[in-house]
C-alpha positions in Angstrom: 156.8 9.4 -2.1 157.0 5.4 -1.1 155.0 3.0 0.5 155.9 1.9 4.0 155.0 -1.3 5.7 156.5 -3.6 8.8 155.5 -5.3 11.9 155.8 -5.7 15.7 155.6 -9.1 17.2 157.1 -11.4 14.1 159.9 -12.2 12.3 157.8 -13.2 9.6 160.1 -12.5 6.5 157.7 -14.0 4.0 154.9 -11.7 4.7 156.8 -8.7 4.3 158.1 -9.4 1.2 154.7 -10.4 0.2 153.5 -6.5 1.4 156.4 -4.9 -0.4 155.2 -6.6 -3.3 151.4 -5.3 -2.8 153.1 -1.8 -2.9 155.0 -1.8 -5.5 153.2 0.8 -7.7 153.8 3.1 -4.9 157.4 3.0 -5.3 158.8 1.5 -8.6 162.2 2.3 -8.2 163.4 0.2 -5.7 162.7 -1.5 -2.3 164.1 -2.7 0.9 163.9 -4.7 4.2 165.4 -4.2 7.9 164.7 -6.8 10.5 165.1 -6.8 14.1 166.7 -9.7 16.3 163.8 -8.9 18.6 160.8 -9.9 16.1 160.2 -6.3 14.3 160.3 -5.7 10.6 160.0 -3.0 8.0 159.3 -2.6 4.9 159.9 0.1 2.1 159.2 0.4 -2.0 161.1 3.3 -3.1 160.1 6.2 -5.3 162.9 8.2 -6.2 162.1 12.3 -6.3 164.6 14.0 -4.3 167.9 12.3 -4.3 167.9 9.6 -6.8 171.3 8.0 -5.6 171.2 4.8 -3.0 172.1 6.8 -0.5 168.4 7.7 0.1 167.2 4.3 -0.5 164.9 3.4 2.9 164.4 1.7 5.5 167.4 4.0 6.5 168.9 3.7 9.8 171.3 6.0 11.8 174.7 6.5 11.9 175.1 4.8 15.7 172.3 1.8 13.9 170.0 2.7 16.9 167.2 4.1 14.9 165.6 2.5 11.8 163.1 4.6 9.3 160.5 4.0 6.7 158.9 7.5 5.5 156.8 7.6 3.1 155.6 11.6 1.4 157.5 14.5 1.2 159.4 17.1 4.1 159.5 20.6 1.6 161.2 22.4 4.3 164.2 20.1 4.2 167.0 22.4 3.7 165.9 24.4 6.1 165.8 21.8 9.1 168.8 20.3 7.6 170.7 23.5 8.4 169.6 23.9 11.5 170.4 20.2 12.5 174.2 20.8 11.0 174.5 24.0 13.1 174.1 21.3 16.1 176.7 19.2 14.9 175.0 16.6 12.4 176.4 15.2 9.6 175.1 14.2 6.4 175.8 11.2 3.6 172.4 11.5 1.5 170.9 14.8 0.0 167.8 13.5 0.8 164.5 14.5 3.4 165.1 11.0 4.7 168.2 11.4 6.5 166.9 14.9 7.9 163.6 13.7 9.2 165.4 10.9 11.1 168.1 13.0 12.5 165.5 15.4 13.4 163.5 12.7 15.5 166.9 12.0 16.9 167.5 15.7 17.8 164.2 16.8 18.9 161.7 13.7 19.5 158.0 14.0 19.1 158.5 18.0 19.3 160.6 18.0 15.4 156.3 17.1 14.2 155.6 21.1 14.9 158.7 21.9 12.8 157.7 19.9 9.9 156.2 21.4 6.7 155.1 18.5 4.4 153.2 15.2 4.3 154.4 12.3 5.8 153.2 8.8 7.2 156.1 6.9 8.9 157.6 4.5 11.0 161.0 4.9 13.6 162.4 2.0 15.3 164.1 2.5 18.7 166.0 -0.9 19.2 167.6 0.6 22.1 163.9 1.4 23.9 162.3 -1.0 21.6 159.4 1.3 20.8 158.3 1.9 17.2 157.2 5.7 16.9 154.7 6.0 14.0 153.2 9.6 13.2 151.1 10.8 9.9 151.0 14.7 8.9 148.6 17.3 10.2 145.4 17.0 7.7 146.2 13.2 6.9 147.3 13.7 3.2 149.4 10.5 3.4 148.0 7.3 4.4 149.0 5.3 7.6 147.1 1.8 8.3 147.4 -0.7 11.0 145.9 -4.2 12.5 146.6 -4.8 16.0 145.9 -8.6 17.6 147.4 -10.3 20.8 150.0 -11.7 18.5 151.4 -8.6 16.2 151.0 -5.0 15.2 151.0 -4.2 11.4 151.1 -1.4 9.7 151.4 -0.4 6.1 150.5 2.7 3.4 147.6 0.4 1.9 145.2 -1.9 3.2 145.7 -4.2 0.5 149.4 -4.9 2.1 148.0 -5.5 5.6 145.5 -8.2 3.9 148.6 -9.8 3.5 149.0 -10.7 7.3 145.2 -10.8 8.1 144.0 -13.0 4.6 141.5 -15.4 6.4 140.4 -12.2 9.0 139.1 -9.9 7.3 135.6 -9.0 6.9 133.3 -5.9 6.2 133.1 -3.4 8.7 128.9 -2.5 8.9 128.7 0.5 11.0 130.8 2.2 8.0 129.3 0.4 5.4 125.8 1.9 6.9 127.0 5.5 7.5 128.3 5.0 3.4 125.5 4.0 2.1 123.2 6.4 4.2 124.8 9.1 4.8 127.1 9.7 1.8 130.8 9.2 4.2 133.5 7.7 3.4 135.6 8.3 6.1 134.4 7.1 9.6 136.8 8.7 12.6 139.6 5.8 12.5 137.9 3.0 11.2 138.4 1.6 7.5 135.6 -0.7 5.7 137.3 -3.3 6.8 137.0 -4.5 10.3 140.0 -4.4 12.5 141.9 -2.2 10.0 142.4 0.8 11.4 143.8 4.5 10.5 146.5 6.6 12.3 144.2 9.6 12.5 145.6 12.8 10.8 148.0 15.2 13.2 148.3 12.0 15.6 151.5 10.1 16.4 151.6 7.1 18.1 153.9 5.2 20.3 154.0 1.2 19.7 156.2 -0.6 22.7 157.3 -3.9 22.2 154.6 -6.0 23.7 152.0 -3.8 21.5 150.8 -1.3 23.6 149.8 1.6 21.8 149.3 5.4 23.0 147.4 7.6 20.2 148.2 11.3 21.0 147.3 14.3 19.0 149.9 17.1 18.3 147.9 19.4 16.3 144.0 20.6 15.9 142.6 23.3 13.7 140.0 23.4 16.1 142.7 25.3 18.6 143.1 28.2 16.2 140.2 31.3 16.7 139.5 33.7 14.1 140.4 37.1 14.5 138.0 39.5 14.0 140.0 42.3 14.3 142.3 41.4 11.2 142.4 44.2 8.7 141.1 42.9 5.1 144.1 44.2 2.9 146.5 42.8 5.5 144.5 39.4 5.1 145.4 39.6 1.8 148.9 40.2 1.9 149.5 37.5 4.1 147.9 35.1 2.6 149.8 36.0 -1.1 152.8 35.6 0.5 152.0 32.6 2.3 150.5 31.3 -1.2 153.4 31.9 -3.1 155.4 30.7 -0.3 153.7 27.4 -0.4 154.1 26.7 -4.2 158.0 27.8 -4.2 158.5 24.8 -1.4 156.7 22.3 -3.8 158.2 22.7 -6.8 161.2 21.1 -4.6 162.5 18.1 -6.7 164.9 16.3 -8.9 162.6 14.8 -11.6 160.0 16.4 -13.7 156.9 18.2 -12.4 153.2 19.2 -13.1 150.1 20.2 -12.4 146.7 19.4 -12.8 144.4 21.8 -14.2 140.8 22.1 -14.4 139.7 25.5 -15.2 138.8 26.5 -11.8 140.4 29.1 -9.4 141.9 26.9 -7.3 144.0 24.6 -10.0 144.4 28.0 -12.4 146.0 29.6 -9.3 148.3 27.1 -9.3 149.3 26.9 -12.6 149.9 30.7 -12.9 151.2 30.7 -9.7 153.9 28.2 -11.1 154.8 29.9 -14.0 155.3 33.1 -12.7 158.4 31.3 -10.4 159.6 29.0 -13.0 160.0 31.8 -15.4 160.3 30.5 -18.9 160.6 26.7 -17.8 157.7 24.8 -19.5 154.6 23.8 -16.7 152.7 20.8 -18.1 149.7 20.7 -17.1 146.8 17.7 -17.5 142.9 18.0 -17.4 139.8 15.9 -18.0 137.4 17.0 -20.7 134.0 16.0 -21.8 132.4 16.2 -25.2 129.5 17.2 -22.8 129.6 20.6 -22.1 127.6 20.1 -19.1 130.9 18.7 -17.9 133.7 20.5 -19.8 135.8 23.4 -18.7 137.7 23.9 -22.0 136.8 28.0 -22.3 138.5 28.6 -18.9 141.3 25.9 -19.5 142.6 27.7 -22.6 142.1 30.8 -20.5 145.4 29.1 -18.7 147.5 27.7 -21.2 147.6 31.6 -23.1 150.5 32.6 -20.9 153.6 31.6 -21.8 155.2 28.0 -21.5 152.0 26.2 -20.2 151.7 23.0 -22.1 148.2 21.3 -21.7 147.4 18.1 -21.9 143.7 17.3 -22.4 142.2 13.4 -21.5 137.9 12.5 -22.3 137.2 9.8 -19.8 134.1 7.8 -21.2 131.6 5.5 -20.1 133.6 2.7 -21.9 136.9 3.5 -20.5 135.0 3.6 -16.9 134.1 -0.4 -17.7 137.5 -1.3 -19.1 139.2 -0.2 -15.9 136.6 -0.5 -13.1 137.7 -3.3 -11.4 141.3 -1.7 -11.3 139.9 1.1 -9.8 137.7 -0.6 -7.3 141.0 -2.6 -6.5 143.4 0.0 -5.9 141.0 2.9 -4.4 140.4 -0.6 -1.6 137.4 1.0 -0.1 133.7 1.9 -1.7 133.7 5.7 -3.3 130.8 8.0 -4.2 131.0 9.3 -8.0 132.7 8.5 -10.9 134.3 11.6 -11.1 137.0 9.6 -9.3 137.7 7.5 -12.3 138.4 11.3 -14.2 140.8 11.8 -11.7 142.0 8.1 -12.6 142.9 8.9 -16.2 144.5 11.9 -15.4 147.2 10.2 -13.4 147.5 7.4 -15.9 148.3 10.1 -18.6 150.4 12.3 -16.5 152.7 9.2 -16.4 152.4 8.8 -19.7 154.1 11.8 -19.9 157.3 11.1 -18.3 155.5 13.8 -15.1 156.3 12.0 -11.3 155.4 15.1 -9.3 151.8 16.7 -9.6 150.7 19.9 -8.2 146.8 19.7 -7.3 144.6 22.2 -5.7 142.6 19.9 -2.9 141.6 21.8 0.0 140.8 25.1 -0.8 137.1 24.7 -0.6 137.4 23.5 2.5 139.6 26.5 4.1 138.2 29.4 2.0 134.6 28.4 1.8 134.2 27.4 -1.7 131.2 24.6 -1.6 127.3 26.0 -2.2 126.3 24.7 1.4 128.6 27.3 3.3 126.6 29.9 1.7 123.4 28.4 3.5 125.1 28.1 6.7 126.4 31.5 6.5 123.1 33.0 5.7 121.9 31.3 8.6 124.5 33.1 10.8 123.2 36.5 9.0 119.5 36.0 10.0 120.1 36.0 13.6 122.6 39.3 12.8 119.5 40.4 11.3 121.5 41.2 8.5 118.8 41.0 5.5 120.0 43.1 3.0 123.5 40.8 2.8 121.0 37.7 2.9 119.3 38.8 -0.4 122.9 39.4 -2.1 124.1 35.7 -0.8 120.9 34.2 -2.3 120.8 36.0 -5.6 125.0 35.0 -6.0 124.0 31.3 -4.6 121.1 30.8 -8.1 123.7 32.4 -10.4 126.3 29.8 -9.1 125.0 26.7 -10.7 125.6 24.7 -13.9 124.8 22.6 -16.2 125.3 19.2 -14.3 123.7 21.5 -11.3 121.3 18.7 -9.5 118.5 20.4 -8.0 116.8 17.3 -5.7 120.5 17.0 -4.3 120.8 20.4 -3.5 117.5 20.9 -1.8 118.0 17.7 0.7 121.0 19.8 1.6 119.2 23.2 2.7 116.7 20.4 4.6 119.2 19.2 6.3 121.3 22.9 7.1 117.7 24.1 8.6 116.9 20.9 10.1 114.2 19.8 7.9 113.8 16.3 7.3 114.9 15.1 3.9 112.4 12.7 1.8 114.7 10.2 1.5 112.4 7.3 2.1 111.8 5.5 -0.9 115.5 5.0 -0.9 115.3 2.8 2.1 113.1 0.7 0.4 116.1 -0.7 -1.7 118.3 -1.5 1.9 117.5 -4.5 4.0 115.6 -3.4 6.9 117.3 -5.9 9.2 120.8 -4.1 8.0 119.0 -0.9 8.6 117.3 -1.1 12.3 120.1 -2.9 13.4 122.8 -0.1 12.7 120.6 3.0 12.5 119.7 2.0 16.8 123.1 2.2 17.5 122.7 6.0 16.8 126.1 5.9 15.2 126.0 8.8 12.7 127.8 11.7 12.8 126.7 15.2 14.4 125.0 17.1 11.9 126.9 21.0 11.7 124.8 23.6 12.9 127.1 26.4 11.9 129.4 27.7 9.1 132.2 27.1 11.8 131.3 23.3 12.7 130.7 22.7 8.6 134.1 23.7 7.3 135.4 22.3 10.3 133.7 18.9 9.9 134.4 19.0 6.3 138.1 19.7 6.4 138.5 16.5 9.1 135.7 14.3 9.1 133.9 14.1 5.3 134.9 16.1 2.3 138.7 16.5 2.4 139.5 13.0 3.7 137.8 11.7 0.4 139.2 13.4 -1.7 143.0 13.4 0.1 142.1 9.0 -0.1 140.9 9.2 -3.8 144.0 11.8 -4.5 146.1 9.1 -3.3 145.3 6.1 -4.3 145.2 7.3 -7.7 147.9 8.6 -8.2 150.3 6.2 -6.5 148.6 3.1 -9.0 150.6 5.2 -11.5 153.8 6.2 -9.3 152.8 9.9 -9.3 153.6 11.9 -6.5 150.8 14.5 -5.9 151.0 17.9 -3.9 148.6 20.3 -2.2 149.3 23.7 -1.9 147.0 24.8 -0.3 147.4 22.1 2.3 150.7 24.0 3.4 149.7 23.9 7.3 150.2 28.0 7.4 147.8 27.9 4.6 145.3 26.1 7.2 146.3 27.9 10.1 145.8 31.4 8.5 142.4 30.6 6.8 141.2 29.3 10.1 141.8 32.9 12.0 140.5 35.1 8.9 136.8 36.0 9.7 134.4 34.0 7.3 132.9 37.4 6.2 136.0 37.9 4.3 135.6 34.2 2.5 131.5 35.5 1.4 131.9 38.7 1.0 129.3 40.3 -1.4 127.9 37.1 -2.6 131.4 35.8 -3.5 132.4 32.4 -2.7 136.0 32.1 -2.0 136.2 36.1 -1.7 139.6 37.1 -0.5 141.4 33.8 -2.6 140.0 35.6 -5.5 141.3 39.0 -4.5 144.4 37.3 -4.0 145.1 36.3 -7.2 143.7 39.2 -9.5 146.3 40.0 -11.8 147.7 36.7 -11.7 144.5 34.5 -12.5 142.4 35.7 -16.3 139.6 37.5 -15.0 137.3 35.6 -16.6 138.3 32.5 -14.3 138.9 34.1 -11.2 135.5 35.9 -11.5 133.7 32.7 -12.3 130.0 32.0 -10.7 129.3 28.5 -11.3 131.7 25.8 -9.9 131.9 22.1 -11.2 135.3 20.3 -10.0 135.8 17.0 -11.3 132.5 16.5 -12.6 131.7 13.6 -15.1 128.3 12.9 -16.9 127.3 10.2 -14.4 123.6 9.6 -15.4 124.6 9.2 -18.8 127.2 7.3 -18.0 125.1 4.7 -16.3 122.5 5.0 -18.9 125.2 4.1 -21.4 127.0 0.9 -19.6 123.1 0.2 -18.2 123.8 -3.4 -19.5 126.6 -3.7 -17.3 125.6 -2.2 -14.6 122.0 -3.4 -14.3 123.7 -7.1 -14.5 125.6 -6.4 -11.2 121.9 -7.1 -9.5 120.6 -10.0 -11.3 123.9 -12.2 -10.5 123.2 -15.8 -8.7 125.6 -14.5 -5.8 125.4 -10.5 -4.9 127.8 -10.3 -2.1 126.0 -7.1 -0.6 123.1 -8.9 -0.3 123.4 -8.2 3.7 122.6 -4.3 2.6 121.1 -4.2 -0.6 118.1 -5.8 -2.2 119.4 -6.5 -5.8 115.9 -7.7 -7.0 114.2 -4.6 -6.4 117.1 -2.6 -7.8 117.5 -4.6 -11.3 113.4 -4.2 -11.1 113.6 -0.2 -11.0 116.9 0.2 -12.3 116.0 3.0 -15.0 113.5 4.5 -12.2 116.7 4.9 -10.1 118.4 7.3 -12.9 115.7 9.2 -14.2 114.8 10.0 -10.7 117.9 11.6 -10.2 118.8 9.0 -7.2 121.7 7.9 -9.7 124.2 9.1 -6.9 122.6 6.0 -4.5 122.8 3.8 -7.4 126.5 4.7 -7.3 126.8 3.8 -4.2 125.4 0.5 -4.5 127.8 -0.6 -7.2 131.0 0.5 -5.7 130.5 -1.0 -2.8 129.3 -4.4 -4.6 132.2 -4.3 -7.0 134.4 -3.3 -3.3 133.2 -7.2 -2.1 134.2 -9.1 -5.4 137.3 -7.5 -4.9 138.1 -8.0 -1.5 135.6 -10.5 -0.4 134.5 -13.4 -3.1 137.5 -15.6 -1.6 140.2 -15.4 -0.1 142.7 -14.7 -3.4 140.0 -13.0 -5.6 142.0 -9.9 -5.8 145.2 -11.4 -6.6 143.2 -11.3 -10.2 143.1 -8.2 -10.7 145.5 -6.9 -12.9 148.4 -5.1 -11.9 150.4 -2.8 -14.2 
């Protein structure tokens, strides 16, 4: 896990030391430079988890010094393609994934993408052809940004490193700032909320020749795999244990010490067990946010966990306080507007894993997404049932959907949701009130907002590419490399993917059961009382209070001589009905209001503003 960064068109050695340098929490342990005679440079901060000699240290180029790497993530199935690569006749110096992902560019080309298992974002420089081939893993758990002009292409793991070469460019992006602030995304196809910074889009590669050309193609789409209908359930099952077990066996792959988060849930408990059923008497340290709130604290089924034997848990109680103390940190190094605060739980978690002396962390992302774990699938299944004319299964799906709630459940969320699933409008209208109606006719014409799902099918899918996991894979990331932790997703394992996308949905809600066959899966492994559990919370912090508690703070950010959002937002009216807001339950567009306001003092109140924030 690094951060990668270089560019075509200049030999501008100053600027990439000054984006290795804007990286370095990504990679700690070391860094490096290659330039090209023909105007091309890379970029690489190093850190060190499998092969901690210098003989992995990047950029790494080839034995014949034709080809020139920067990689940043991790290839589990390493040994295995190294193997096959030395049964062709290649030799080795490093013991690292490195050296086999470049050789197997070398070998194979483009077609060495379908062989990898992993997460990867990186950079390979042909001098010979003088082509740069940049590709970034099939469900875009590692980042890859770029800013292309007449002059240069650049490219880096963080948008705060291409800044570097843009500084007096850059400027908000407003179709994403709109489809954020109205429709709840974060993630907008390729575009960042910056404008002209762009992402490589998950499971594309692209092809950058020397006069900056670039061809964007896609080598993979969930989209391409059917479900089968005709699987057999307890086949289902088998497969996907193996494949599960499979999956966590690959990423436990490393030279220094791992963990895993753990939150109580199936997903992160399934981990964990998972994990200390193959390490077999080695300790598993695990880390997870707590709340003196119970609304918001997952304790009971934590300590469900850390029963079995070797599990060490580590327990962290992000505050309201905290939040303050590190905001502009976290505004800084997340580099675009988020939705909750539940990111700044995340936040801590990291920061105390490190504490720890943990570099590799084990997390549980992606699940819901495959296996049909969020409330709203069981709307969009039920609507599938009524035109099966399946009532009986309806009632059962409704009376499991009210029993799985809790405390921190938000009703007026929830029921713009089912308006939205059966294409009723939402009464969202007093909320426009607090948005500039110049901002808002001028965008909402351009009818750029995305195609609402209509089925279970188009929601999962949409959710796995479009909204929910590319949130959370950029909040997974960000955190967690401002504290030099590598994280990774089991479940994310593209067989995982591939397999959950052919088995029928009526096996993810069976009976009323969210996440059905996952929790088959893992009986006998998981405590019953966690792998039969009804209501489902996540990374959930006490928001409203939260904001009640910091109101001083918070309320301020709207009565300041210059609000930098002022193009979207109308800070009187919100300082006016700031309290009205929260007790409403609108505290989630509050939210939204001040991460994207804190986002322009970062980014945007001159030129060097951010260059005050403090590093660590």
């Amino acid at each position: 896990m690094c951060g990668i960064c270089g560019m075509i068109g200049k030999k501008d050695e100053e600027v990439i030391e000054r984006m290795i340098n804007k990286l370095k929490h990504r990679g700690p342990d070391g860094s490096g430079k290659y330039f090209d005679e023909d105007m091309v440079g890379l970029g690489h901060v190093r850190l060190s988890i499998i092969d901690l000699s210098l003989d992995a240290q990047q950029p790494m180029v080839s034995q014949d010094g034709r080809y020139a790497i920067v990689y940043n993530g991790e290839i589990f199935n390493y040994k295995e393609l190294r193997s096959d690569l030395e049964s062709l006749g290649y030799t080795f110096k490093s013991d690292s994934d490195t050296e086999v992902l470049l050789n197997a560019y070398i070998e194979w080309k483009e077609g060495f993408l379908s062989k990898l298992n992993g997460m990867f974002s990186f950079a390979i420089w042909d001098s010979c052809d003088k082509v740069l081939f940049c590709a970034r893993d099939r469900l875009g758990v590692k980042p890859f940004y770029y800013f292309k002009d007449d002059e240069v292409f650049v490219f880096a793991s963080e948008i705060k490193a291409i800044l570097e070469y843009m500084k007096y460019k850059v400027k908000p992006d407003d179709e994403v700032i709109y489809e954020y602030l109205i429709n709840g995304y974060v993630d907008y196809d390729d575009k960042t909320f910056f404008s002209g910074v762009y992402k490589l889009k998950p499971g594309h590669y692209a092809t950058v020749s020397y006069d900056k050309k670039i061809d964007m193609i896609k080598y993979w789409d969930i989209d391409s795999i059917r479900e089968e209908n005709a699987m057999n359930y307890a086949d289902c099952k088998n497969k996907l244990s193996k494949l599960f077990k499979s999956s966590v066996e690959l990423r436990l792959r490393s030279d220094v010490p791992i963990g895993s988060c753990l939150s109580g849930g199936i997903d992160s408990s399934s981990i964990v067990c998972t994990m200390s059923d193959i390490l077999e008497g080695s300790v598993v340290n695990t880390f997870s946010s707590c709340s003196e709130d119970k609304a918001y604290d997952e304790r009971k089924y934590i300590e469900e966990v850390l029963r079995r034997q070797n599990i060490n848990g580590n327990y962290l109680f992000p505050d309201s306080s905290g939040l303050i103390k590190d905001i502009y940190n976290l505004v800084y190094h997340q580099e675009e507007p988020f939705l909750s605060t539940s990111v700044f739980a995340q936040w801590c978690l990291m920061r105390k894993a490190k504490d720890e002396g943990v570099k590799v962390i084990l997390d549980g992302q992606g699940a819901d997404e495959i296996f049909g774990g969020y409330r709203k699938y069981r709307l969009y299944y039920i609507k599938e049932l009524y035109t099966q004319r399946n009532f009986s299964e309806i009632l059962i799906q409704i009376i499991k959907g009210i029993d799985q709630t809790n405390l921190s459940y938000n009703a007026k969320a929830d029921l713009n949701k089912i308006k939205k699933i059966f294409g009723l409008k939402s009464n969202n209208a007093g909320i426009l009130n607090y948005y500039n109606s110049d901002f808002i006719s001028s965008c909402s014409s351009q009818k750029i907002s995305m195609i609402s799902p209509k089925s279970l099918e188009e929601a999962m899918y949409m959710d796995l590419t479009r909204t929910s996991l590319p949130a959370l894979l950029r909040y997974e990331d960000k955190n967690s490399m401002a504290f030099s932790i590598e994280t990774r997703l089991p479940f994310l394992d593209y067989r995982i993917v591939e397999f959950a996308k052919q088995i029928p949905n009526k096996y993810k809600l069976q009976h009323g059961w969210s996440k059905s066959i996952l929790r088959d899966v893992m009986k006998g492994t998981l405590p019953d009382s966690i792998r039969l559990r009804k209501d489902k919370m996540g990374f959930a912090t006490a928001e409203k209070t939260w904001l009640l508690e910091q109101a001083a703070f918070f309320r301020s950010i709207f009565n300041q001589e210059e609000f930098l959002s002022s193009k979207y937002i109308n800070p009187s009216l919100v300082y006016k009905d700031f309290y009205d807001i929260i007790n409403s339950n609108n505290y989630n567009h509050l939210w939204r209001w001040i991460s994207l306001e804190l986002w322009m003092r970062c980014f945007f109140n001159g030129v060097d503003q951010h260059e005050k924030i403090m590093d660590f």
